[in-house]
C-alpha positions as CSV (number, residue, x, y, z in Angstrom):
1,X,196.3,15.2,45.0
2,X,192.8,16.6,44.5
3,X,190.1,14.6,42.4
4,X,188.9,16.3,39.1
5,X,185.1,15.6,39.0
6,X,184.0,13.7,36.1
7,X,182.0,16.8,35.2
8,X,185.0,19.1,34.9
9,X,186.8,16.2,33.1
10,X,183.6,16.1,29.8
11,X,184.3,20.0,29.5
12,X,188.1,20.3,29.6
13,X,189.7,19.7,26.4
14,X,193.1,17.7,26.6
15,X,196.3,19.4,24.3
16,X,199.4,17.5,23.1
17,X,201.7,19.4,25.5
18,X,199.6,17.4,28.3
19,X,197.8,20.8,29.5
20,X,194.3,21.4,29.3
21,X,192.1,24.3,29.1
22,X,188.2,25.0,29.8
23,X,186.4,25.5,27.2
24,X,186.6,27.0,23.9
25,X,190.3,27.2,22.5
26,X,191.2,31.1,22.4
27,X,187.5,32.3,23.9
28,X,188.3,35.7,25.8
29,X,184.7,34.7,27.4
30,X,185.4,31.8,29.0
31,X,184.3,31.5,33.1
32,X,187.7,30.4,33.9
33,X,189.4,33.9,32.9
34,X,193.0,33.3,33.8
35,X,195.7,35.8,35.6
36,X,196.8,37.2,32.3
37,X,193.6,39.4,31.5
38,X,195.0,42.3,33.3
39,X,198.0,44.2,33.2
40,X,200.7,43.5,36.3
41,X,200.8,46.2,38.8
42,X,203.4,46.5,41.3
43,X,205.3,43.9,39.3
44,X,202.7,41.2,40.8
45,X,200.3,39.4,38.5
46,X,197.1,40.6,38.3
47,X,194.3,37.9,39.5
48,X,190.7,38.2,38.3
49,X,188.6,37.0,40.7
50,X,184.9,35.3,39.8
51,X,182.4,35.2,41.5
52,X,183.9,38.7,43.0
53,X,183.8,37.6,47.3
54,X,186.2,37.4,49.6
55,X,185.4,33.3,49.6
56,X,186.5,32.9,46.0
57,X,189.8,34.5,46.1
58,X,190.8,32.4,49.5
59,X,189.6,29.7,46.7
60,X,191.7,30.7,43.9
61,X,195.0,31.1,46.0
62,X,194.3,27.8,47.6
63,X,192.8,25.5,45.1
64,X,194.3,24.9,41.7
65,X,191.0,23.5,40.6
66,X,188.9,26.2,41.5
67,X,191.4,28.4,39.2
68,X,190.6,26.1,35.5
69,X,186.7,26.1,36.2
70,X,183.8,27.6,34.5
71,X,181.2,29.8,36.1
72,X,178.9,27.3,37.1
73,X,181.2,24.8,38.9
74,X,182.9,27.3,41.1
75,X,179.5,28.9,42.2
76,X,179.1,24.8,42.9
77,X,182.2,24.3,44.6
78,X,182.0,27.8,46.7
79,X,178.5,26.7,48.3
80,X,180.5,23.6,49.0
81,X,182.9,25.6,51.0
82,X,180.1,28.0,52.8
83,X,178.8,25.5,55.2
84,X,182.6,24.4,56.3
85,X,183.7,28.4,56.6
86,X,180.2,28.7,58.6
87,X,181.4,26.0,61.2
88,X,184.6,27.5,61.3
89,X,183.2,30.8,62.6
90,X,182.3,29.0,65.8
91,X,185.9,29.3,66.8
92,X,186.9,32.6,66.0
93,X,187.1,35.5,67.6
94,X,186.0,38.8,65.6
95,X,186.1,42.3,66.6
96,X,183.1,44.1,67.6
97,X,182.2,46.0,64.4
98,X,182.9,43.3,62.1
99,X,181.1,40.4,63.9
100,X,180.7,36.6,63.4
101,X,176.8,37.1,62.8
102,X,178.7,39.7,59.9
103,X,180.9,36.6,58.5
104,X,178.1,34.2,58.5
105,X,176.3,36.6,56.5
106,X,178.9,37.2,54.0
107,X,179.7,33.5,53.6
108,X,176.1,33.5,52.9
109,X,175.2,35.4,50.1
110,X,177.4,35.9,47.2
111,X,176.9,39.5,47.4
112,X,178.0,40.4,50.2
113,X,177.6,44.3,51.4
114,X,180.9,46.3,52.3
115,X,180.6,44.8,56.6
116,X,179.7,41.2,55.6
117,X,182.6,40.7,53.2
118,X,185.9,42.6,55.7
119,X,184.0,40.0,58.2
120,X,184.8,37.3,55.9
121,X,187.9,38.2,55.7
122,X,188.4,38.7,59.1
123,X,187.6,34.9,59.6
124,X,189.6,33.7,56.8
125,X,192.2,35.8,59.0
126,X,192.0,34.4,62.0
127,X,191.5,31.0,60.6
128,X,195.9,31.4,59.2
129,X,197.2,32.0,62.1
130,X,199.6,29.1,62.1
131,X,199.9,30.7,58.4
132,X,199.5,34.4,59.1
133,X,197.6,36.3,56.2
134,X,197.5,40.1,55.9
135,X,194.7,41.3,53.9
136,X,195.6,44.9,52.2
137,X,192.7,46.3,51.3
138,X,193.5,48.7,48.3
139,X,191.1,51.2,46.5
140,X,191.9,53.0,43.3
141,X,188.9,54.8,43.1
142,X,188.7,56.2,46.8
143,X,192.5,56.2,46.8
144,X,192.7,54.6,50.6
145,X,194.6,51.5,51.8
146,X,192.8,50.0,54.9
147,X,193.4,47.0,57.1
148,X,190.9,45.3,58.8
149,X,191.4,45.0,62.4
150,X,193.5,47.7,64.1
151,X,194.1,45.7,67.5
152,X,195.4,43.0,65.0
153,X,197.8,45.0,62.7
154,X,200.5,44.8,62.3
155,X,200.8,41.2,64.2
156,X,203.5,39.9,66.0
157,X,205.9,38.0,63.7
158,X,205.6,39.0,60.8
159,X,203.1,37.8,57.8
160,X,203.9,34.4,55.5
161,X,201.4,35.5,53.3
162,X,200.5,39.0,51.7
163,X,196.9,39.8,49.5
164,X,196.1,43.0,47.9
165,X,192.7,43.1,47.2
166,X,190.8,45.4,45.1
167,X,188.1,47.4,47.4
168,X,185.2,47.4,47.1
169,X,184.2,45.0,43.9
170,X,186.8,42.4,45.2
171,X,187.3,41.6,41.9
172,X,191.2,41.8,41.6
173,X,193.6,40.6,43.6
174,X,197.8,40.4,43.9
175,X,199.8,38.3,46.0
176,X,202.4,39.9,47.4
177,X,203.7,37.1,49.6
178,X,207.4,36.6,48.3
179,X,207.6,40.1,49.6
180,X,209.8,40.5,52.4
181,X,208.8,43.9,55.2
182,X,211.1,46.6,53.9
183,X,209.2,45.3,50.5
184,X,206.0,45.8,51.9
185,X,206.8,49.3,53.6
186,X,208.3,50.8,50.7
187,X,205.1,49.8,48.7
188,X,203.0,51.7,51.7
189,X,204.8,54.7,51.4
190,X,204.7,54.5,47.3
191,X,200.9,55.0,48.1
192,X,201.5,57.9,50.4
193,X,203.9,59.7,47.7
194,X,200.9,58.6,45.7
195,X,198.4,60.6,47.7
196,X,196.8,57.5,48.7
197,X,195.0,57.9,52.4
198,X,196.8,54.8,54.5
199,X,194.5,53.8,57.3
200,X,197.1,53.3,60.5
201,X,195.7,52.1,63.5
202,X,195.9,55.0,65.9
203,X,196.0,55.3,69.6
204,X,193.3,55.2,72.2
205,X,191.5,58.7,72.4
206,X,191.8,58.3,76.3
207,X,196.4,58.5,75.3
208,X,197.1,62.5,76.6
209,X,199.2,64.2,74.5
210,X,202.3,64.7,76.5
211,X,202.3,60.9,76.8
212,X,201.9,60.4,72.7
213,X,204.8,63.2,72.5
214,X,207.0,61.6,74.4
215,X,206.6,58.0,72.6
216,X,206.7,59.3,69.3
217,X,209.7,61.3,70.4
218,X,211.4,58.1,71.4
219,X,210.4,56.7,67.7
220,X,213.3,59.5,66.9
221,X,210.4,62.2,65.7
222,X,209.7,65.8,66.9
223,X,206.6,66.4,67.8
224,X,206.4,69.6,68.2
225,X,203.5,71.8,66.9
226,X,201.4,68.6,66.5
227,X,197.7,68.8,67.8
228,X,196.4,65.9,69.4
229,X,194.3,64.6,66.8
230,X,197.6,64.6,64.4
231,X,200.1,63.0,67.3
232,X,197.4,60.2,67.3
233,X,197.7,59.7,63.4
234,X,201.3,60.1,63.0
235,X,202.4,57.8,66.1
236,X,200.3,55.1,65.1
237,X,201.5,55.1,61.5
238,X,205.1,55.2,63.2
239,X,204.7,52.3,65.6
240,X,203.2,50.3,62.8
241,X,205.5,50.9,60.5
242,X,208.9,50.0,63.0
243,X,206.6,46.6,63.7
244,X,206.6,46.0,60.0
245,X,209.9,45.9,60.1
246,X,210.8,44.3,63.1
């Protein structure tokens, strides 16, 4: 069970019904915001994430305690967790655009630009693989949904645990983890009908186009009157998909 620090314990006020709360009863200002500030979407609750980085919504999916503390205690206990994420690093592998010297970075600052925060969560990643985490990077304002790593989506065996994440202000986050694949697809193409721009991983540029025709044709798709560039967006979108579900 963790420890509460003694200096959580002098600003938490203890209730009758054996809850507790941080500070001020019924302050809409308080640094410990809770999951109800927001409307659901997609029937999931809503998360508000503070300090907004990649770090502190591992943090508030992971550690109850980081969830009921005030500002200055999770910027505390974040810093805390830098240097062990930092050491971590040394064991990962990244990709080559979104680098470790990118993840140390973004553990590093609590700003981090658009590359040094999809590096942190490319480590935090790799680091579940015995837990697998898929990151869905969701943007209302661009209207895209991106992955991170193409060479790494969809993985093998499904995912155990699903995060939506507001991009870029990583400020909001959903779990969608008690969803099951046909879940998950069904939400993807709910974006599409939405006119949402779905990032798919898409074959090598080298792949001819008779050879992408005849795959995707296997998939049970014509391609006829597809140019190359198209084939290559609609047959990586359809292998994806089919390894969704698989």
């Amino acid at each position: 069970m963790t420890e509460i620090p003694q200096s959580l314990i002098q600003i938490c006020e203890t209730h009758q019904d054996r809850s507790f709360h941080v500070g001020k009863r019924n302050s809409t200002k308080s640094g410990a915001a809770d999951t109800q500030d927001q409307m659901p979407k997609w029937n999931l609750t809503t998360h508000s994430i503070r300090p907004r980085h990649p770090l502190a919504a591992w943090m508030w999916l992971q550690d109850p305690l980081f969830r009921v503390s005030p500002d200055p205690l999770r910027q505390r206990m974040i810093l805390e967790a830098t240097t062990e994420w930092q050491e971590r690093c040394a064991t990962l592998d990244f990709p080559r655009v979104l680098s470790k010297k990118k993840a140390l970075e973004g553990f590093g600052t609590i700003k981090p630009d658009l590359q040094q925060a999809k590096a942190v969560m490319i480590a935090i990643e790799r680091y579940t693989q015995d837990n697998p985490l898929l990151w869905i990077l969701w943007s209302e304002e661009n209207k895209t949904v991106s992955f991170l790593d193409d060479k790494a989506f969809p993985r093998d065996g499904g995912y155990k645990q699903v995060w939506i994440i507001r991009e870029p202000m990583w400020d909001r986050l959903w779990d969608a983890s008690a969803w099951s694949p046909n879940d998950i697809v069904a939400w993807i193409q709910k974006q599409e009908e939405n006119e949402f721009k779905v990032d798919w991983p898409q074959e090598p540029k080298t792949a001819s186009l008779k050879e992408m025709a005849s795959e995707y044709e296997g998939l049970k798709h014509s391609a006829k009157g597809l140019s190359k560039d198209d084939l290559r967006i609609k047959l990586g979108r359809a292998k994806a998909m089919r390894k969704l579900l698989s």
